[in-house]
TORKESE-863918 format. One record per residue (C-alpha): residue in one letter; x, y, z. Coordinates in steps of 0.001 Angstrom, whole numbers, padded with zeros to 6 digits, always signed. Example, Ala and Ser with C-alpha at 12.3 -4.5 7.8 and 13.67 -1.06 7.14 Angstrom:
<pts>
A+012300-004500+007800S+013670-001060+007140
</pts>
This chain:
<pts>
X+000000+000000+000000X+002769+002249+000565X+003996+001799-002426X+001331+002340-004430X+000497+005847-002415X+004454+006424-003723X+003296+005844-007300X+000448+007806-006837X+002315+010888-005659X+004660+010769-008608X+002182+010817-010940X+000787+013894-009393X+004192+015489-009379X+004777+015014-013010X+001322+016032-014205X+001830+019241-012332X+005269+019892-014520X+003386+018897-017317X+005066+020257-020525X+008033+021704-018446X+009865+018273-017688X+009988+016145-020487X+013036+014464-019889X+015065+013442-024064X+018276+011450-023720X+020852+011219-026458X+024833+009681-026521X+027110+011225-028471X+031015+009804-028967X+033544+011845-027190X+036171+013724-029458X+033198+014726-032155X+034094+017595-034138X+031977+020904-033884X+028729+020614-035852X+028680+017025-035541X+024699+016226-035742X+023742+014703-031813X+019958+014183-032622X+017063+016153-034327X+015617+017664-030663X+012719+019460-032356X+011345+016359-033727X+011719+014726-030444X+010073+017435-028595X+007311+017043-030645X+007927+020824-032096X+007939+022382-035616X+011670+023777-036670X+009564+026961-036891X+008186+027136-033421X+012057+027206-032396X+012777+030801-033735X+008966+032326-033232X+009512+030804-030016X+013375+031741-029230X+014342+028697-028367X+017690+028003-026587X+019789+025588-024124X+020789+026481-020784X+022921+024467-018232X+023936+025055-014418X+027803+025483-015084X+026719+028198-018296X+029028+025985-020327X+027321+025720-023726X+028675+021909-025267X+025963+021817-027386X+024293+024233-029998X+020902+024271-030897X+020411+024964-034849X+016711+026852-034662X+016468+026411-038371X+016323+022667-038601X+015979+022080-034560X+018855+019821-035036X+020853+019712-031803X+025099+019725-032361X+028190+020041-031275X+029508+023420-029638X+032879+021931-028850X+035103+018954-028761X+034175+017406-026117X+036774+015729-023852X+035270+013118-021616X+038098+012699-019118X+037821+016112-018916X+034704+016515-018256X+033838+013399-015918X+037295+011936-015228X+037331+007915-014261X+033418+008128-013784X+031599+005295-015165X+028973+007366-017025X+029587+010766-017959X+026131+012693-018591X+025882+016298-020055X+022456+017606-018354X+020597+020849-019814X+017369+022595-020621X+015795+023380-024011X+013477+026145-022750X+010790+028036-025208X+009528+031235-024821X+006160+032314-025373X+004411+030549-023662X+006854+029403-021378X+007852+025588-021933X+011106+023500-020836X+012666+020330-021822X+015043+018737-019905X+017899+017120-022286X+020608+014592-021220X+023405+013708-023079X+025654+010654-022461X+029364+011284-023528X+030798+007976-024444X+034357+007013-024282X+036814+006201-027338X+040195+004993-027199X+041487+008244-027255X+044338+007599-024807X+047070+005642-024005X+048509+003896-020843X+050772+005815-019131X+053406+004249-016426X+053957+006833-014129X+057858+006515-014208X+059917+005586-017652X+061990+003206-015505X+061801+001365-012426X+064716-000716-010885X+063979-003745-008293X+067151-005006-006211X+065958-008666-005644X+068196-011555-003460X+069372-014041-005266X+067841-015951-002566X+064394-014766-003516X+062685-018482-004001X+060609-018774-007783X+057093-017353-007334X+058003-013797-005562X+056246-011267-006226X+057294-007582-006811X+054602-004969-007093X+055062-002659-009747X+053094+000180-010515X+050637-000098-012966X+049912+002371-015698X+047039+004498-015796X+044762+004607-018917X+042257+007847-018640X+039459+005685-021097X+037132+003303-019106X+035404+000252-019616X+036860-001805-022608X+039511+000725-023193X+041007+000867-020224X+043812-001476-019591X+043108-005178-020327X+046876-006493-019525X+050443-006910-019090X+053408-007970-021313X+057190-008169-021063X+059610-007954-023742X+061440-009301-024465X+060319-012222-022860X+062985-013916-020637X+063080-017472-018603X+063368-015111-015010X+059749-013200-014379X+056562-012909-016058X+053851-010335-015254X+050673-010783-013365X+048029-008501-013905X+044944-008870-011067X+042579-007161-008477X+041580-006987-004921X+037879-005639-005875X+036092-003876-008862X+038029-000962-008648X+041439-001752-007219X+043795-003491-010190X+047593-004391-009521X+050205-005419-011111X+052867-007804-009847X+056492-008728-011168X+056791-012807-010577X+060150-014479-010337X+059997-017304-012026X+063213-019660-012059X+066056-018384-009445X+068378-015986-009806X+072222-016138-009275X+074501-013001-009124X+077706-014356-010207X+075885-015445-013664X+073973-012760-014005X+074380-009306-011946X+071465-007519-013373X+069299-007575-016185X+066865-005179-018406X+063188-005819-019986X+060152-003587-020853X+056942-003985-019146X+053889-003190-021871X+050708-001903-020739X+047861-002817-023676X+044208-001232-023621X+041242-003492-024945X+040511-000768-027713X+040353-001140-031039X+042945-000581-032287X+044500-001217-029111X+046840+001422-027627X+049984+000563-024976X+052225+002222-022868X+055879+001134-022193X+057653+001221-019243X+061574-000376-018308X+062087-002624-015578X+066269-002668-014237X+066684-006007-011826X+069767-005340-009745X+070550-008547-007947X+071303-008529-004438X+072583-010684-001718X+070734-011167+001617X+067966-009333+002377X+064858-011169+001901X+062055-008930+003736X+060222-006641+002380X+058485-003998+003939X+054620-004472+005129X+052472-001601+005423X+049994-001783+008725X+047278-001677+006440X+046506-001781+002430X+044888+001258+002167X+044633+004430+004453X+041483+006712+004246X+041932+010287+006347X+039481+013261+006107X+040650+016870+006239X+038451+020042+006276X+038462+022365+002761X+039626+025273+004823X+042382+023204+006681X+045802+025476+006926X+048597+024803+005132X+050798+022194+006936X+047928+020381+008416X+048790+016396+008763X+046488+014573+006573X+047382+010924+007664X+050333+008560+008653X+051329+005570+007245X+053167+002996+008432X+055459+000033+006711X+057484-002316+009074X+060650-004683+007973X+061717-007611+010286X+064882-007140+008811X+067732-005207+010507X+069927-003142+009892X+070360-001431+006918X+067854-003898+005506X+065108-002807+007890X+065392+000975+007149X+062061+001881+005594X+061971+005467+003587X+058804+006465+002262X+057665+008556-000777X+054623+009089-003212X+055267+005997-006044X+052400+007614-008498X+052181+011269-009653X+049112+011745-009586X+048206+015038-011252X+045751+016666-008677X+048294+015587-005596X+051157+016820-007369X+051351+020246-005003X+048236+019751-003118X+050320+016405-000444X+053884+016407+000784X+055251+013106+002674X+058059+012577+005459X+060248+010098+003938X+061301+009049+007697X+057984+009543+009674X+055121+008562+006915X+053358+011676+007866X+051157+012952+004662X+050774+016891+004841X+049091+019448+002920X+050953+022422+000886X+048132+024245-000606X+044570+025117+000588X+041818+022322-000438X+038421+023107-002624X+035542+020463-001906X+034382+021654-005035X+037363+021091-007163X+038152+017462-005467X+035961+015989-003024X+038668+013423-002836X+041810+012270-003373X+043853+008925-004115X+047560+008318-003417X+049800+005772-003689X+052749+005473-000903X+055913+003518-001381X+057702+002115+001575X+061617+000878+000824X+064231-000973+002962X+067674-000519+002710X+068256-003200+000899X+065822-002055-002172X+062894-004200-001475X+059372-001614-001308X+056074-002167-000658X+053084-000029-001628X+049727+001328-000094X+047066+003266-001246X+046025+006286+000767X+042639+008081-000165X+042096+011337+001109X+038245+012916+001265X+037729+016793+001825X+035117+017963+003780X+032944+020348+003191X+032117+023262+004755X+029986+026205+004145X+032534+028737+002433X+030398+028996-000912X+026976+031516-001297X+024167+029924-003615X+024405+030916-007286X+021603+032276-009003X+021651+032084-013093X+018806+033583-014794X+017887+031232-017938X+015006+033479-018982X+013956+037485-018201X+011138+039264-019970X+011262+043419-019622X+009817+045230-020574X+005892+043924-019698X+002842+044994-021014X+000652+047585-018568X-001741+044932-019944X-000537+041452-019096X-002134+038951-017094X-001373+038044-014291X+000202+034591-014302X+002659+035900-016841X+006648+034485-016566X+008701+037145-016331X+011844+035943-015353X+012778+031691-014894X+015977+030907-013060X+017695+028598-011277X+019927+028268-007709X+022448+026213-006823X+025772+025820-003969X+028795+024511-004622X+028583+023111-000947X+027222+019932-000141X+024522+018515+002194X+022762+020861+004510X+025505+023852+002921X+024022+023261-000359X+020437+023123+000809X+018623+026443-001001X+015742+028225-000530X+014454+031273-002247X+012200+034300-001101X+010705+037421-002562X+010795+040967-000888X+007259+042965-000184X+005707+042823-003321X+002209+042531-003841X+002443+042643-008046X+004924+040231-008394X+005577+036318-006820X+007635+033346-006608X+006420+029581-007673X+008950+026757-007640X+009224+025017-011399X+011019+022090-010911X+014170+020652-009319X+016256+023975-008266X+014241+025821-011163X+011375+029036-010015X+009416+031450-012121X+008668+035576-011186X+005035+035631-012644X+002854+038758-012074X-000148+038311-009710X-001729+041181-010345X-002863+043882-012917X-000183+046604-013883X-000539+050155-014728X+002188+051961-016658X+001008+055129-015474X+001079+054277-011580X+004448+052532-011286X+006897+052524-014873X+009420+049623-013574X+009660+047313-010149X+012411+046744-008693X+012420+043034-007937X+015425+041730-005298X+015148+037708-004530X+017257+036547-001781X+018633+032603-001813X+019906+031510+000981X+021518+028048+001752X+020992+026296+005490X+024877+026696+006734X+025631+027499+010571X+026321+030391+009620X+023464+030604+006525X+025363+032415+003320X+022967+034185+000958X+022796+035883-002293X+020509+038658-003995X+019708+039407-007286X+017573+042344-008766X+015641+041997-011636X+014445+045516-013016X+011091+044944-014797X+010022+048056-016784X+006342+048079-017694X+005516+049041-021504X+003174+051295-022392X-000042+050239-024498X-001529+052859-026962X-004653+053983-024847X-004446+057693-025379X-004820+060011-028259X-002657+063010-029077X-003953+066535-027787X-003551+069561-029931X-002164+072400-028044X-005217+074649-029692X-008521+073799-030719X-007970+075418-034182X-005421+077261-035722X-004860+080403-037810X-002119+081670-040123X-001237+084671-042254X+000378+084285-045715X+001060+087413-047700X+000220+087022-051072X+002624+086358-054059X+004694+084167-051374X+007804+082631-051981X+007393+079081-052428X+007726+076802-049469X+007423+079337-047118X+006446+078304-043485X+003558+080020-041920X+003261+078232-038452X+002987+075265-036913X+001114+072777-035103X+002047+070824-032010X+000126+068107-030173X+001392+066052-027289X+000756+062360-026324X+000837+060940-022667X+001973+057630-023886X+005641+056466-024271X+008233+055805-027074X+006515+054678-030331X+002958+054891-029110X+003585+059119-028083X+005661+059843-031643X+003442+061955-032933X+002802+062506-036803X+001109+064771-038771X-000783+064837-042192X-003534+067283-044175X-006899+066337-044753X-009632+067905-046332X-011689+070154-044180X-014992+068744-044090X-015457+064862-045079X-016845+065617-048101X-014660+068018-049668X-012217+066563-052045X-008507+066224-050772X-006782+068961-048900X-005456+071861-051105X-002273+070805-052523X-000892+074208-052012X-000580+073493-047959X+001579+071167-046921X+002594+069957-043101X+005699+068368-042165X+004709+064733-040683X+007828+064967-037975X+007213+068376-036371X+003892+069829-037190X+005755+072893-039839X+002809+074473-041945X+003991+075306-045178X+002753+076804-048515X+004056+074803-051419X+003470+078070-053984X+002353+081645-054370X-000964+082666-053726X-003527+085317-055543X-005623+087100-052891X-007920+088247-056327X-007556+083951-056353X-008318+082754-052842X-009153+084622-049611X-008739+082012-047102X-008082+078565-047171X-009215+076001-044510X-007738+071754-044032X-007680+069588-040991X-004548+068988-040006X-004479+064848-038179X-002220+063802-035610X-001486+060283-035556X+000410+058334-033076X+002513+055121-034017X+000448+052796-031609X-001162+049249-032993X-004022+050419-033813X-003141+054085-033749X-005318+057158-032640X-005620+060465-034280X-007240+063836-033536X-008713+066355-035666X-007722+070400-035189X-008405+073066-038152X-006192+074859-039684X-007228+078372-041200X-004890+080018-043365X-005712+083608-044253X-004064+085326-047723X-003011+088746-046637X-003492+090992-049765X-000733+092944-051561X-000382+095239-054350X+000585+092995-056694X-001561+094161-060534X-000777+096927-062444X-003585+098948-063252X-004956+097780-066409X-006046+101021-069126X-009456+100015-070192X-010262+103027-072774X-008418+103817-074793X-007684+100599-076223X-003889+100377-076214X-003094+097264-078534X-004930+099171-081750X-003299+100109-084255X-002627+102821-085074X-004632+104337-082289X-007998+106353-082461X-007886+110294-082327X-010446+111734-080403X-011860+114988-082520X-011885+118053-080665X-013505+121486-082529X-011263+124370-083167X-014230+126424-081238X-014336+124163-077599X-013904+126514-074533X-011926+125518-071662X-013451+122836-069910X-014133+120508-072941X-014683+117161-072432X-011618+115372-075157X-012183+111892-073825X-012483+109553-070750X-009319+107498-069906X-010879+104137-068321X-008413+101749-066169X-009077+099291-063210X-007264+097565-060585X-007666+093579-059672X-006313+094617-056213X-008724+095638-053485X-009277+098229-050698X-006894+101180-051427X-004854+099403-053681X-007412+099745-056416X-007876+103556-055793X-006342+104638-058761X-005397+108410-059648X-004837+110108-063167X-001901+112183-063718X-000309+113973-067351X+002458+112378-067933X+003547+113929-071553X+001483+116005-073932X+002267+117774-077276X+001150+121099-075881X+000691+120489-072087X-000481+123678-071641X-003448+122954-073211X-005127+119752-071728X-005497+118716-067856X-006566+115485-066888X-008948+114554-063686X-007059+113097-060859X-009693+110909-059656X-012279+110733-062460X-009549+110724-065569X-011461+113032-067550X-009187+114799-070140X-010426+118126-070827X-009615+121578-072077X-007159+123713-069819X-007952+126825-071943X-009452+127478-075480X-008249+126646-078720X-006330+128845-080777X-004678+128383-084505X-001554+128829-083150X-001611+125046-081677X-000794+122209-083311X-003329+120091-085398X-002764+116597-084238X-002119+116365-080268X-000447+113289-078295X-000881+112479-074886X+000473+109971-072315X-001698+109746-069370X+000283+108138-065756X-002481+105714-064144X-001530+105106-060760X-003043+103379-057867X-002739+103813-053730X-000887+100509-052567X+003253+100446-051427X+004889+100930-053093X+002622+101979-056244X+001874+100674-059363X+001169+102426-062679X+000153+101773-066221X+000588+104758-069242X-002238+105245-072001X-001133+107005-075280X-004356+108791-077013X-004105+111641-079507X-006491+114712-080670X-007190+116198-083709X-007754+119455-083606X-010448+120444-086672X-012393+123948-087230X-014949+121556-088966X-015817+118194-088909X-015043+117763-092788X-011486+117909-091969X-011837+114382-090949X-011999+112953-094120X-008360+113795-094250X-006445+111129-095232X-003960+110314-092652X-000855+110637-094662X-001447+114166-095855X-001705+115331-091456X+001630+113350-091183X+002968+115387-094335X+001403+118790-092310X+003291+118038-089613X+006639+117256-091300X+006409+119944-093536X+003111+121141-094456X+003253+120584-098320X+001171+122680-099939X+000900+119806-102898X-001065+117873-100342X-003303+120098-099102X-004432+120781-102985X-004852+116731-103083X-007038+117160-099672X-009066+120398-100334X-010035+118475-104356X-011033+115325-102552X-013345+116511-099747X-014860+119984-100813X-017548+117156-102920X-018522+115889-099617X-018583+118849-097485X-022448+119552-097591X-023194+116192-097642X-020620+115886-094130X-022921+118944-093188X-026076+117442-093671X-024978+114177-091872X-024091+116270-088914X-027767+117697-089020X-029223+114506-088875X-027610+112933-086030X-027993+115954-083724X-031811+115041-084249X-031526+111496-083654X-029296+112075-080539X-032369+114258-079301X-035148+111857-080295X-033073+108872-078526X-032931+110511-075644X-036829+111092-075394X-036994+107572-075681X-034857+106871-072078X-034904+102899-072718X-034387+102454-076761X-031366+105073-076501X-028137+104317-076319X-025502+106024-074119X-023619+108873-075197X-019811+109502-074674X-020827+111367-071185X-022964+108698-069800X-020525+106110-070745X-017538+107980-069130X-019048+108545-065918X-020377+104953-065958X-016562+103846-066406X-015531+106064-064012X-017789+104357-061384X-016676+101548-062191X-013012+102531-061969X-014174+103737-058663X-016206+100066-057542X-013275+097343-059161X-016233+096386-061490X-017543+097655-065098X-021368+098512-065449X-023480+096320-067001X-024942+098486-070197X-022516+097311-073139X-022304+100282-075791X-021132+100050-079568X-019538+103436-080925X-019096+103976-084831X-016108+106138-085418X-014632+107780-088501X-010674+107748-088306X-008302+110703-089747X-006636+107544-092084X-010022+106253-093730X-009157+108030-097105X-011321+105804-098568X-014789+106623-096797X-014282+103174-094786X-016083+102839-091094X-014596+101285-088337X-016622+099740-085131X-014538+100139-082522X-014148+097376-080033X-016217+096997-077107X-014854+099150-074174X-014670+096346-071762X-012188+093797-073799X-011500+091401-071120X-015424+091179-070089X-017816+088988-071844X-020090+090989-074010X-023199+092226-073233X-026479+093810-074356X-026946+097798-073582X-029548+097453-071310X-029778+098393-067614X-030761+095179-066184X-028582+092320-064429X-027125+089805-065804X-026384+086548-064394X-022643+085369-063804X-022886+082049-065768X-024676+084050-068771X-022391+085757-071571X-025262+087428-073613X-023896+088431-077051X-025547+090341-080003X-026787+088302-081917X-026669+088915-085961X-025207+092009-087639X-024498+095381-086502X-026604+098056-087703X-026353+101810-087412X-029457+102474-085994X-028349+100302-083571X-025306+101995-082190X-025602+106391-080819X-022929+108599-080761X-020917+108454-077877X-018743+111231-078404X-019638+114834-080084X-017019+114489-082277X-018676+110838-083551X-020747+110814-086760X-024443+109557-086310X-025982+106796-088189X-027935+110112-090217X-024520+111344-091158X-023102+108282-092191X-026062+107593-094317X-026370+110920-096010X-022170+110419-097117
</pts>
């Protein structure tokens, strides 16, 4: 029954390390070269070659040594390097390599043995090259001389298997034997007596052979000196001496006495003593009297470099005959060694939002000491977010117990103490510093809840106008903070392409110049994204307002300035100061006081004589005129408007100067003759051609006085004259904007020699057409005239302007 409540228990114990305590054994042939294949672990484990890497597999061991290599692609497990197994386990019968194979994620550990087996990788070794034996010649056939044997580091088969001499000779042979399993001598036997006077002394080898295969052997040579008389050897008091001796002994400390006795006397009975085997860890470590068989020590002992040690003691008479004992020392412990603690696994930083349960750290303890000294136990300090659970063997896990919050504690400061159960105890602390990670649970804040920026217009490109700035309370990647445009309401299109925002620090640029006559104001959303999984965003707007500048010339509506040549406006020989000679039109795309626009005379032919209206650009009379001025007139007139600096625009026009309005059927080669030299040839040419249409100029004049009077009766049906239409210009000068009523005027030009009429363009070239009525007119209409042109569609706008009655009575 007790038993079976045994079996039970086990079974408990395992299911409870369930999938941390799998135990895989493999053997692997001592002296295998690095990479040499062990076994395929992964396959063993019952794991995919990929789990290894997802999983970051690895091996750890108590001593940190790492023999063995763990290839993650293939999960094949191999050879770190040549491995020695004398080295690593000495005479031990097995020699096992034990480690874990632990997996992260979740947390999972094999445990992994690996049996080094032995090769014949060594040779017997005698521990001196020669040996010489003084034997009587009285010594009877069948005495036996102990030699010592040679010592073969391999085990098992490969160890030594027996004895040879050569050559062989008709005086000894060799007998190999034991005591017990683990005590093996060797023995010199005389076999046929020896005699002095024949033969003084002799020489042979003694071969050691190994049972490997092939089969390795050591050599040693044996001198016999052949001696009269004495025929005792010495006899140790007993075969083999055990003494202990404390690790922290002093130097000088007496180990253990042995002690030979001879019944001879004399000379013969004088027993010296001295270590017969050189044995590698005793070398320094033991010192022995020769006279008193005392065994000191010469160097301070380590229980946990040697727990023991084995020497061998020959005692020798004077006469040559020895004797040998074996003397086995054991250290003991005490507690001079604190408990180790290796950390195989640590996890920081953790999650604010892991579970508790979670492995954070898996290590193990151990002591060097022994017994109670090595004994272990492990504890926690005041923690109430962290705890300690024993895994197996020596093994324990740190798993949280409880939920963590970034934002009340950031990192734990973890200290486990190990102590062992020494009188006194010796103990050993180790921190682990767990940071906690943040999680992504908190959007970035704008600074502002909207934004707005001044540009001046006609910017350079790329200029920067601001900036936005939000902050997030999270940590590393989940507070880095980018920034992009979007449009400003979700159903715009995308944002203007002219803004642009730099995603790093929140820099508002504009991309390219702006047009206040364009755009006024331009509005985006501006997004601030953090680089969390999933990430969060917020929303702020961005206003950008286009400061305006002067930036258009004012552009000369009337008088058309790309005709050519230009129209001459016709002013009568008998106009009084005052007279209205035309109406220079301009306007200005800028606004406010940058579109007030002022009229100045720049250059004139006589500038006595004209004077132009600074704010209405009326060019009229400065004084009457006489015959001593100049027929044909030119004038520049300076339009300027009000911003900083100012911007103007010139408009050439030019006058002819005519006592009657016959004149104007001048052709305009003979005025440029007058002017150059007044040929009288021409004017004879000019007076011939135009006296015939004099009265009929006359009568045309007549006529279109009385339709100018009747059309103006009419209010709706009449057209504008050259007054209405230059104070309707000059309002709109005045407003930025044209008037609606679209006029027609018919002129007669000083260069139509041949009777031809011109319609002059439409004052308003770079406005669509319209009708001359007073009503409105929508912005998506452009209402043109529709068919031909007729004279009794068109007025006079200008006194100097023939009606349609004139033009139909030439």
């Amino acid at each position: 029954m007790a038993f079976a409540r045994q079996v039970l228990c086990l079974s408990a114990f395992l299911s409870l390390v369930h999938g941390r305590s799998e135990l895989l054994r493999y053997s692997v042939a001592e002296e295998r070269e690095s990479g040499s294949v062990v076994a395929n672990v992964a396959e063993d484990a019952g794991l995919a070659p990929a789990q290894l890497s997802a999983r970051r597999a690895r091996l750890a061991s108590e001593d940190g040594r790492q023999h063995f290599r763990l290839e993650r692609g293939t999960g094949r497990l191999v050879v770190a390097e040549r491995l020695d197994r004398e080295e690593l386990c000495g005479q031990a019968a097995t020699c096992t390599l034990p480690f874990e194979l632990v997996l992260a994620n979740p947390l999972q550990f094999f445990r992994v043995e690996v049996a080094v087996q032995d090769i014949n990788d060594h040779s017997p070794v005698f521990p001196e090259e020669q040996v010489t034996f003084k034997i009587l010649e009285t010594s009877n056939p069948g005495s036996r001389f102990p030699l010592e044997g040679a010592q073969d580091l391999d085990i098992g088969s490969n160890s030594i298997q027996a004895y040879s001499i050569s050559p062989e000779n008709e005086y000894f042979s060799v007998f190999f034997g034991s005591h017990s399993d683990y005590e093996k001598y060797v023995e010199l036997v005389l076999e046929k007596p020896l005699d002095r006077e024949e033969q003084a002394d002799m020489r042979f080898s003694l071969i050691a052979m190994d049972g490997g295969s092939p089969s390795r052997s050591g050599t040693m040579e044996i001198h016999i000196v052949v001696l009269d008389v004495n025929d005792n050897t010495p006899l140790f008091t007993q075969r083999v001496y055990i003494g202990k001796v404390l690790e922290n002994a002093p130097e000088g400390s007496v180990v253990i006495r042995v002690v030979a006795t001879d019944v001879d006397v004399g000379p013969n009975g004088d027993i010296s003593y001295q270590f017969s085997q050189a044995v590698s860890q005793s070398d320094s470590t033991f010192v022995i009297d020769p006279v008193s068989g005392e065994i000191k020590l010469t160097k301070p002992l380590d229980f946990e470099a040697a727990e023991k040690y084995e020497l061998s003691v020959r005692a020798t008479d004077g006469g040559g005959l020895s004797a040998i004992c074996k003397v086995l020392v054991e250290v003991v412990d005490v507690n001079d060694n604190a408990p180790e603690l290796v950390v195989s696994s640590f996890s920081s930083p953790l999650p604010e939002n892991a579970l508790p349960g979670m492995v954070v750290a898996l290590f193990n303890v151990k002591d060097r000491d022994s017994g109670a000294n090595g004994k272990i136990s492990c504890a926690l300090e005041d923690q109430l977010a962290f705890s300690l659970h024993p895994a197996y063997k020596n093994y324990y896990e740190l798993v949280t117990v409880s939920v963590l919050d970034r934002e009340e504690t950031a990192r734990y400061i973890l200290s486990v103490t190990a102590a062992d159960a020494g009188s006194p105890p010796l103990t050993t602390t180790h921190t682990f510093t767990v940071d906690i990670s943040d999680v992504n649970d908190n959007a970035p804040i704008f600074n502002q809840t909207s934004y707005t920026m001044y540009v001046h217009e006609n910017n350079v490109p790329t200029v920067l106008v601001g900036a936005v700035s939000a902050a997030d309370t999270d940590t590393g990647s989940n507070a880095k903070v980018t920034y992009s445009l979007l449009p400003a309401h979700p159903t715009e299109q995308p944002p203007c392409s002219c803004i642009s925002v730099n995603s790093e620090n929140g820099d508002v640029f504009v991309l390219r110049p702006l047009d206040y006559e364009q755009v006024k104001q331009i509005e985006v959303s501006v997004r601030a994204s953090d680089a969390g999984s999933p990430p969060l965003s917020a929303n702020v707007t961005v206003r950008l307002v286009v400061v305006h500048e002067n930036d258009n010339v004012p552009l000369v509506l009337y008088p058309s300035q790309d005709s050519s040549p230009p129209s001459s406006e016709l002013v009568p020989m008998s106009a009084e100061a005052g007279y209205l000679v035309t109406k220079v039109v301009a306007v200005d795309a800028d606004s406010g006081q940058n579109s007030w626009l002022s009229y100045h005379l720049l250059r004139a032919t006589d500038p006595g004589l004209f004077v132009v209206g600074a704010q209405s650009g009326e060019v009229r009379l400065r004084r009457p005129v006489t015959e001593r001025d100049p027929m044909k007139q030119k004038l520049v007139v300076l339009v300027r408007d009000n911003g900083q600096p100012p911007l103007s625009a010139t408009a050439s026009l030019s006058a002819l100067l005519l006592s009657d309005f016959s004149d104007v059927r001048l052709p305009h080669s003979s005025l440029a003759t007058e002017d150059d030299g007044d040929s009288l040839t021409m004017y004879l040419i000019i007076s011939l051609v135009f006296v015939s249409l004099l009265f009929l100029a006359s009568m045309a004049a007549f006529v279109l006085r009385k339709m100018c009077k009747r059309n103006e009766l009419k209010g709706g049906h009449m057209l504008y004259g050259a007054g209405n239409l230059q104070s309707g210009l000059a309002d709109a000068a005045a407003a930025g904007t044209l008037p609606h009523p679209y006029c027609y005027e018919i002129s007669l030009t000083t260069g139509s020699g041949n009777s031809e009429f011109k319609f002059l363009k439409p004052i308003l070239p770079s406005l669509p057409p319209q009708h001359c009525t007073t009503g409105r007119v929508t912005d998506d209409e452009q209402v043109f005239p529709s068919g031909p042109i007729t004279l009794e569609d068109v007025a006079p706008a200008h006194p100097g302007m023939l009606s349609a009655e004139q033009f139909n009575s030439l």
